[in-house]
N, CA, C and O atoms as a MOPAC input file, in Angstrom:
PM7 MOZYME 1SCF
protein

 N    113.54800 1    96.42300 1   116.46300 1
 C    112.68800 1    95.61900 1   115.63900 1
 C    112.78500 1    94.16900 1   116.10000 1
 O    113.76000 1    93.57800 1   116.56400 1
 N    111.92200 1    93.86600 1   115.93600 1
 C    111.54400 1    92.11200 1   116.35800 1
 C    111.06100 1    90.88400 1   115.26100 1
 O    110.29900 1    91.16300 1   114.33400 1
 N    111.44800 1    89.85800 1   115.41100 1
 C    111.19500 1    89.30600 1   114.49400 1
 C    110.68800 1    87.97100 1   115.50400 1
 O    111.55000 1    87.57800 1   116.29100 1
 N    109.59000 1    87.38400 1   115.52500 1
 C    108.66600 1    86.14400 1   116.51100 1
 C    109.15600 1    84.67600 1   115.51400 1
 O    109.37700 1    84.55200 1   114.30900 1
 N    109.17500 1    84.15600 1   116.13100 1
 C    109.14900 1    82.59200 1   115.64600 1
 C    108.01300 1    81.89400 1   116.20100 1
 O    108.14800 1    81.66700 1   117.40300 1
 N    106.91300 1    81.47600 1   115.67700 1
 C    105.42300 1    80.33600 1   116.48000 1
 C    105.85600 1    78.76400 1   116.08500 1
 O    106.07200 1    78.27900 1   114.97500 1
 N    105.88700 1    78.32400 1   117.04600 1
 C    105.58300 1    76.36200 1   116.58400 1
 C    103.98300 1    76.40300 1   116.95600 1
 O    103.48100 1    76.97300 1   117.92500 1
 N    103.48300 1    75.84000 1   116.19100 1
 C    101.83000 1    75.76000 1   116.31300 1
 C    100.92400 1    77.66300 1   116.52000 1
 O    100.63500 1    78.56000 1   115.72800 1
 N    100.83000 1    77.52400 1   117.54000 1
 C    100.32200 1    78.75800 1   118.50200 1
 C    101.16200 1    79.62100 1   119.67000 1
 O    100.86400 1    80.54800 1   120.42300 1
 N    102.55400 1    78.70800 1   119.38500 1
 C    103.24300 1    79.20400 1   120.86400 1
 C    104.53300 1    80.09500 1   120.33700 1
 O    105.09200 1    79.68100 1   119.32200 1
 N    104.94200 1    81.06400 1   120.84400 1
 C    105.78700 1    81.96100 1   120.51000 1
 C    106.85500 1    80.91900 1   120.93100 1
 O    106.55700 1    80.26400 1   121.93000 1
 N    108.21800 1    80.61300 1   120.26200 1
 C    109.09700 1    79.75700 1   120.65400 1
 C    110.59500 1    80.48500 1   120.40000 1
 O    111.66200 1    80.14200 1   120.91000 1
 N    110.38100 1    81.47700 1   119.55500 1
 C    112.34000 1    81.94600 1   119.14200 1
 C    111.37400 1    82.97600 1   118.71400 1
 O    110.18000 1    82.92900 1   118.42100 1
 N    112.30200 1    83.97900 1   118.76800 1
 C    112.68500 1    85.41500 1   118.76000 1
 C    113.98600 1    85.70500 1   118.47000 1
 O    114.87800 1    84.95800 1   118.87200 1
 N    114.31100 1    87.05000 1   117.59100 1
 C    115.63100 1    87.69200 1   117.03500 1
 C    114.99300 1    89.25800 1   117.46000 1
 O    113.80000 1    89.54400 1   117.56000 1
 N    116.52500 1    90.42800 1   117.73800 1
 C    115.75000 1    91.67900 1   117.83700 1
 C    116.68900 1    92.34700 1   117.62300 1
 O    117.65800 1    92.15700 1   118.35800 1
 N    116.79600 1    93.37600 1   116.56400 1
 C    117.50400 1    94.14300 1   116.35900 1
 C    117.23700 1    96.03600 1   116.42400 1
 O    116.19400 1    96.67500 1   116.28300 1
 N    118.37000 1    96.41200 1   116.64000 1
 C    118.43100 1    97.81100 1   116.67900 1
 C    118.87900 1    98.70700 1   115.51600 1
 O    119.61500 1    98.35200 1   114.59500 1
 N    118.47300 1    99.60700 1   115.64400 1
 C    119.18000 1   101.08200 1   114.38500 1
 C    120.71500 1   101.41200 1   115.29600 1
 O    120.70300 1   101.65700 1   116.50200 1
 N    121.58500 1   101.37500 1   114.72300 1
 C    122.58600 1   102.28000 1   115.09300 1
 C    122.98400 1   102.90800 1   114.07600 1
 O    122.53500 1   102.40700 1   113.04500 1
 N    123.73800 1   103.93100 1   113.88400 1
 C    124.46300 1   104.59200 1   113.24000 1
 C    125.73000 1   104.28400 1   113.55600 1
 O    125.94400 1   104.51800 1   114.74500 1
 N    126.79500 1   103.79300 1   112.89700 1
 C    128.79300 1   103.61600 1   113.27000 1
 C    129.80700 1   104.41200 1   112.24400 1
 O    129.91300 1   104.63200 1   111.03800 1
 N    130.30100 1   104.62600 1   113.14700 1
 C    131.23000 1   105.80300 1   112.30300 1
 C    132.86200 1   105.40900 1   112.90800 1
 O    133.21500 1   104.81200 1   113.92500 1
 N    133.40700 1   105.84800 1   112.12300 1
 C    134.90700 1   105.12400 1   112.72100 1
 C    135.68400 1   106.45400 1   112.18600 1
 O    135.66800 1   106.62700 1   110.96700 1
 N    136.19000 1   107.16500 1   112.79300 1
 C    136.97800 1   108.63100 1   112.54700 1
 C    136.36200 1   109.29400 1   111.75200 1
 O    135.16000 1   109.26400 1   112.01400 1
 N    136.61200 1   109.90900 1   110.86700 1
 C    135.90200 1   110.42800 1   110.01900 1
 C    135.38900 1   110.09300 1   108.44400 1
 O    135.13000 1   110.65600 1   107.38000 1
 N    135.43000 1   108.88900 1   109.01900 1
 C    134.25300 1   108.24000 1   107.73300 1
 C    132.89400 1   108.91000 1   107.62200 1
 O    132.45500 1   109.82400 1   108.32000 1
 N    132.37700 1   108.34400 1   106.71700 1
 C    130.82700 1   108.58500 1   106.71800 1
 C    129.96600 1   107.60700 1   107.61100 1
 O    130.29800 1   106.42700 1   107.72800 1
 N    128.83900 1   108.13200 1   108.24500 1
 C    128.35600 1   107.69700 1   109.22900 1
 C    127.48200 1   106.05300 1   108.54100 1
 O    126.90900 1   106.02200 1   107.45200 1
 N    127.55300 1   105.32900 1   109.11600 1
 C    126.80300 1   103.62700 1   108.80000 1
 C    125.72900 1   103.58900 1   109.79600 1
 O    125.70800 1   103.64500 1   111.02600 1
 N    124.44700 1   103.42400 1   108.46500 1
 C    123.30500 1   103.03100 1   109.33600 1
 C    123.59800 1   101.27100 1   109.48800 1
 O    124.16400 1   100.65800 1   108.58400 1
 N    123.21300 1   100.72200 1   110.52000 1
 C    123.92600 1   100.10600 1   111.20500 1
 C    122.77400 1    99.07400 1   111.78800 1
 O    122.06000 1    99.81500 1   112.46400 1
 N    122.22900 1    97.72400 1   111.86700 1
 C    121.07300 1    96.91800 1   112.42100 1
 C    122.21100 1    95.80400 1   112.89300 1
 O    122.79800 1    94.90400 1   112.29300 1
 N    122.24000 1    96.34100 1   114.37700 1
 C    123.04600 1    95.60100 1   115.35700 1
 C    121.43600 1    94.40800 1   115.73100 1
 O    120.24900 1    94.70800 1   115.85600 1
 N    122.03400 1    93.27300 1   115.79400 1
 C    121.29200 1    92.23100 1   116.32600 1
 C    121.75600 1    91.76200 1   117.84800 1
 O    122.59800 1    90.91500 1   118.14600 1
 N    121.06700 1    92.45500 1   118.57600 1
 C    121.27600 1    91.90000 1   119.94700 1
 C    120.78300 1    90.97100 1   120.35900 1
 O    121.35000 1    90.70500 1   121.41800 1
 N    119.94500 1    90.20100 1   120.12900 1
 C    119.61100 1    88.84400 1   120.85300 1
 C    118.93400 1    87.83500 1   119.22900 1
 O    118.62500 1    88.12500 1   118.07300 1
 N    118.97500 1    86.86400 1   119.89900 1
 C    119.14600 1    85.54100 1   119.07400 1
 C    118.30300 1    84.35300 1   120.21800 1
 O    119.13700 1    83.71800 1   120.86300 1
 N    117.19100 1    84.06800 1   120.46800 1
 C    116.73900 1    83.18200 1   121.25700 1
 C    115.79900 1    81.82500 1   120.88600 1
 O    115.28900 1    81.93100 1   119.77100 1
 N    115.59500 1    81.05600 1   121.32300 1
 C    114.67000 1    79.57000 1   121.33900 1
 C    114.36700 1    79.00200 1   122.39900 1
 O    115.41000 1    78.61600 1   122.92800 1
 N    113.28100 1    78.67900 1   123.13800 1
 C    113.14400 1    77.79500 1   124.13100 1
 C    113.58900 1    77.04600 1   123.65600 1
 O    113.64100 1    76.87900 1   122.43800 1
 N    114.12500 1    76.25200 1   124.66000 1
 C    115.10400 1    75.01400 1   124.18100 1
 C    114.61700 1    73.52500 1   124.21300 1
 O    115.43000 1    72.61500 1   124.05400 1
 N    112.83200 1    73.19800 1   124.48900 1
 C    112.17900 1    72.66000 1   123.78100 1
 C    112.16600 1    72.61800 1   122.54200 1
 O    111.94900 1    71.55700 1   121.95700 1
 N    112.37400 1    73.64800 1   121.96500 1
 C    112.29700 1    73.34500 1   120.50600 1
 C    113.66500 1    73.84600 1   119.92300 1
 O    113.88700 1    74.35600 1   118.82500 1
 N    114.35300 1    73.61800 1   120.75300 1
 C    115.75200 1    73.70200 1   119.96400 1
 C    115.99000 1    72.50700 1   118.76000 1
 O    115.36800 1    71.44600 1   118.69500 1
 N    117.07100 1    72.97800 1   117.81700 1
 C    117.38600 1    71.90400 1   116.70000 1
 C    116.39700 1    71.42700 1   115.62800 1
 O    116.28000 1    70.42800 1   114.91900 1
 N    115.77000 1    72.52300 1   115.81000 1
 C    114.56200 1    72.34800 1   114.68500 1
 C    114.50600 1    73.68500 1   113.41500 1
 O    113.58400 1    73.94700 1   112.64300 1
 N    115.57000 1    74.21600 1   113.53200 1
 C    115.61400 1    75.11200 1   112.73400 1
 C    115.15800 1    76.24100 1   113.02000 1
 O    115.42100 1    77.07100 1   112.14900 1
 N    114.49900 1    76.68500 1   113.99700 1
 C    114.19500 1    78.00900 1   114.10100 1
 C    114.70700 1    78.98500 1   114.10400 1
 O    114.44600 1    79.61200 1   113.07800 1
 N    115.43300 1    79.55600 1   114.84700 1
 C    116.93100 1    80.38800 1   114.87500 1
 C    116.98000 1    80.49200 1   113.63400 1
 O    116.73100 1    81.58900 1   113.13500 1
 N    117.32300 1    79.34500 1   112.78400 1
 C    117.66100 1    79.68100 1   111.59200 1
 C    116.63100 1    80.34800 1   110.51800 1
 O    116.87500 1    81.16100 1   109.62600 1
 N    115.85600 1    79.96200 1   110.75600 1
 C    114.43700 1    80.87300 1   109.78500 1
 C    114.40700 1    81.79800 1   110.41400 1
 O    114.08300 1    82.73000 1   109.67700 1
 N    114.58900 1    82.18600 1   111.58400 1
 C    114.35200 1    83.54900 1   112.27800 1
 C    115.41800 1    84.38700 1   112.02200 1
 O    115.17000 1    85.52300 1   112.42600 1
 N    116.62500 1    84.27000 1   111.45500 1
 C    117.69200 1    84.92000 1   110.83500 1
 C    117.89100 1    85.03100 1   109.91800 1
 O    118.73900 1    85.81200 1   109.48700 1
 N    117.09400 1    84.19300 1   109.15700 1
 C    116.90500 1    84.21500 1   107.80700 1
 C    116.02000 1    85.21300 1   107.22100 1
 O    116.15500 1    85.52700 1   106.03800 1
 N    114.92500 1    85.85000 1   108.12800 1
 C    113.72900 1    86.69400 1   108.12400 1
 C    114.57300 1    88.02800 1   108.72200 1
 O    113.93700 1    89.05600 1   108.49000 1
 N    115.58000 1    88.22500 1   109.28700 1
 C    116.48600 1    89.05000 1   109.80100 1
 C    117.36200 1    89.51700 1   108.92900 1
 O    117.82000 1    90.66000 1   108.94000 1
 N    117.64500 1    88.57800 1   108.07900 1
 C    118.55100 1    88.85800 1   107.07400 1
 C    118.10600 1    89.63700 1   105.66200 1
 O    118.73500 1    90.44200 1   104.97600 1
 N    116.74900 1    89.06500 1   105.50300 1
 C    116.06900 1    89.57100 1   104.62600 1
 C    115.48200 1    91.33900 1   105.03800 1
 O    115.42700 1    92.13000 1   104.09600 1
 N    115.15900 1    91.72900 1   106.18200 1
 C    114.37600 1    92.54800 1   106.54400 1
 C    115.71400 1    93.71400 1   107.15200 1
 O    115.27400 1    94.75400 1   107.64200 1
 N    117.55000 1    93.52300 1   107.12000 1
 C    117.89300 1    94.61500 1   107.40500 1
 C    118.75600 1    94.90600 1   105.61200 1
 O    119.79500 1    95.56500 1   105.60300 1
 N    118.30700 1    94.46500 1   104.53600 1
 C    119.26100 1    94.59600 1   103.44200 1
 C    119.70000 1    96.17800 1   103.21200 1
 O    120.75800 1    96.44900 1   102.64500 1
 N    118.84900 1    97.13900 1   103.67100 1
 C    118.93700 1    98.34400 1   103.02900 1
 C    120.25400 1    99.02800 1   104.13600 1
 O    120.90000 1   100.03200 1   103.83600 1
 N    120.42500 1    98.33300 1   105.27100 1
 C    121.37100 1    98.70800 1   106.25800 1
 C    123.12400 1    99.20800 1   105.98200 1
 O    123.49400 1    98.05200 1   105.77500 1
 N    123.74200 1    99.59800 1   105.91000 1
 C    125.12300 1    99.75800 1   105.33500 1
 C    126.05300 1    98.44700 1   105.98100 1
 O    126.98500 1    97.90200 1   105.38900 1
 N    125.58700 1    98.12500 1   107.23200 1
 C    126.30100 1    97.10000 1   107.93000 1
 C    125.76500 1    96.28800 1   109.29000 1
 O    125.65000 1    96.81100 1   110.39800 1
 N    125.48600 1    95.00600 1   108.98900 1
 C    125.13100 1    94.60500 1   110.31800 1
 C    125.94800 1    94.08300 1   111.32100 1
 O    127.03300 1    93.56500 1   111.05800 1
 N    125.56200 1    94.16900 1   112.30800 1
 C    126.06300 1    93.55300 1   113.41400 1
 C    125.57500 1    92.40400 1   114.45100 1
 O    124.43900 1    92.37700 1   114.92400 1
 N    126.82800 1    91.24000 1   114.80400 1
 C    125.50300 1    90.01800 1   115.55600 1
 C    126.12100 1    90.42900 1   116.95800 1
 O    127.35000 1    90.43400 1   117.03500 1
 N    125.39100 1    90.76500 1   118.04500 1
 C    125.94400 1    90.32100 1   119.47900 1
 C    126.21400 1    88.70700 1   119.48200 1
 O    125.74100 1    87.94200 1   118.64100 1
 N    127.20600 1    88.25400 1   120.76600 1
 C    127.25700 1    86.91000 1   121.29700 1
 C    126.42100 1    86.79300 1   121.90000 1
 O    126.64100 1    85.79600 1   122.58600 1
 N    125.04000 1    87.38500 1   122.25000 1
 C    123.95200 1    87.08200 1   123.59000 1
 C    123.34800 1    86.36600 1   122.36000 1
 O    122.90900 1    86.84000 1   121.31200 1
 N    123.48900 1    84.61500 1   122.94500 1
 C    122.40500 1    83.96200 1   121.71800 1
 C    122.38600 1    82.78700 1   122.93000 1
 O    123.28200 1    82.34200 1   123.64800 1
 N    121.09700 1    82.52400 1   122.83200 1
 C    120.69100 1    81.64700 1   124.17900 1
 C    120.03600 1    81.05400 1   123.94200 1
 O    119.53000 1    81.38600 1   122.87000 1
 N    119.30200 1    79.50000 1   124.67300 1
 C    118.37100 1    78.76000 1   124.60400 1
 C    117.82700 1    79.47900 1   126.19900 1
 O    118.51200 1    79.94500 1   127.11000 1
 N    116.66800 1    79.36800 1   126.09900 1
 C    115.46600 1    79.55300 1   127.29100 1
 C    115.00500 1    79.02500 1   127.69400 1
 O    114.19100 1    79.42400 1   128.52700 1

């Protein structure tokens, strides 16, 4: 799943997350919205985007048992 960030007309930050399922011995299995990337051209870095774009991330995996953030978080 993807979540776009626009300044004006221009796609500028992006977040994207996955379904996993995690299980740790024999627990019960965790549906699971691992967030693998975290991005902004870095023109428009420091303007908050990232942060509304995780904020829209945050809102959109609630039903998940557990999320997860990768360290791949980059300016472009």
């Amino acid at each position: 799943m993807h979540v776009l960030g626009y300044y004006a007309q221009f796609l500028v930050s992006h977040a994207m997350w996955v379904n996993r399922r995690l299980q740790i011995g024999t627990n019960p299995v965790m549906p699971t919205a691992y967030i693998e990337m975290v991005a902004t051209e870095k023109t428009y870095s420091s303007r908050g985007l990232a942060a509304a774009i995780m904020k829209r991330v945050a809102d959109e995996i609630q039903d998940f048992d557990l999320s997860a953030l990768s360290i791949q978080c980059c300016l472009l």
